[in-house]
C-alpha positions in Angstrom: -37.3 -67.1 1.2 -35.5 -68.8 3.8 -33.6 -72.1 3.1 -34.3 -75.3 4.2 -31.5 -74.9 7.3 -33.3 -71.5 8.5 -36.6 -73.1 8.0 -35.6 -75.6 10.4 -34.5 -73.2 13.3 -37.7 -71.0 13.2 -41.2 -71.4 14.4 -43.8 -72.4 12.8 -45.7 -69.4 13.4 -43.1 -67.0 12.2 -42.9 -69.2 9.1 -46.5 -68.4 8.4 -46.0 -64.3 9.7 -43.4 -64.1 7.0 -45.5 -65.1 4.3 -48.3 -62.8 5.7 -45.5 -60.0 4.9 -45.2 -61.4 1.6 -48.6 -61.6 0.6 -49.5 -57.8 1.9 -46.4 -57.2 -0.5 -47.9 -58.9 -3.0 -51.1 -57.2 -2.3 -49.7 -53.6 -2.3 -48.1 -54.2 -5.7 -51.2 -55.5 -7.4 -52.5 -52.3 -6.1 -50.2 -50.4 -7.8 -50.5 -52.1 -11.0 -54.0 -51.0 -10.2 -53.2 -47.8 -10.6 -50.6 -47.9 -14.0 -53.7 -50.1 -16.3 -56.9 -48.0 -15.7 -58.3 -51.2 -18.2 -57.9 -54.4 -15.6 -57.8 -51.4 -12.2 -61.5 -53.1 -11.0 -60.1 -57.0 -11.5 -56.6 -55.9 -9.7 -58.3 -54.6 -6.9 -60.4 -57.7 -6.0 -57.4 -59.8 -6.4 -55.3 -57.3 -4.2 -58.5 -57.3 -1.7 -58.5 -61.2 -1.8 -54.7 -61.7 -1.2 -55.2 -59.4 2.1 -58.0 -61.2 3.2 -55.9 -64.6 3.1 -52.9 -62.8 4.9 -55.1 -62.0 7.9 -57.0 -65.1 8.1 -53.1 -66.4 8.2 -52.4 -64.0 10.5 -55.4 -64.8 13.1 -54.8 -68.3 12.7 -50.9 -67.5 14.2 -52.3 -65.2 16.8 -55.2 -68.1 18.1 -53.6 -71.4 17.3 -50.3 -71.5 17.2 -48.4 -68.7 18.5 -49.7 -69.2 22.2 -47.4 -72.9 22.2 -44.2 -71.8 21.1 -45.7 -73.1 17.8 -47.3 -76.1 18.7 -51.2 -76.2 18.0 -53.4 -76.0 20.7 
């Protein structure tokens, strides 16, 4: 997490790529947990496959609207 003084010096756009890292994370380890409870692994998945989707939606926002204006909306 960045603090408030980082947040300030960054772009909006790589505010919102650093929590697409974050979520993939978070994706990759709900996989894994996947994998260690054979019980919930069908739930885990669809949750793991949800949090990617929002990621690249985030991610494809950044690449049309904001990135192209040094993080100002288009």
């Amino acid at each position: 997490m960045l603090s408030p003084t980082e947040m300030g010096r960054s772009l909006p756009y790589q505010l919102i790529l650093d929590e697409v890292e974050h979520l993939n994370g978070v994706s990759a380890r709900l996989e894994g947990l996947a994998d260690q409870h054979p019980i919930a692994t069908e739930k885990l998945l669809a949750i793991a496959g949800n949090v990617r989707s929002v990621a690249t939606l985030l991610a494809v926002l950044v690449a049309t609207k904001l990135r192209g204006s040094e993080g100002r909306p288009s």
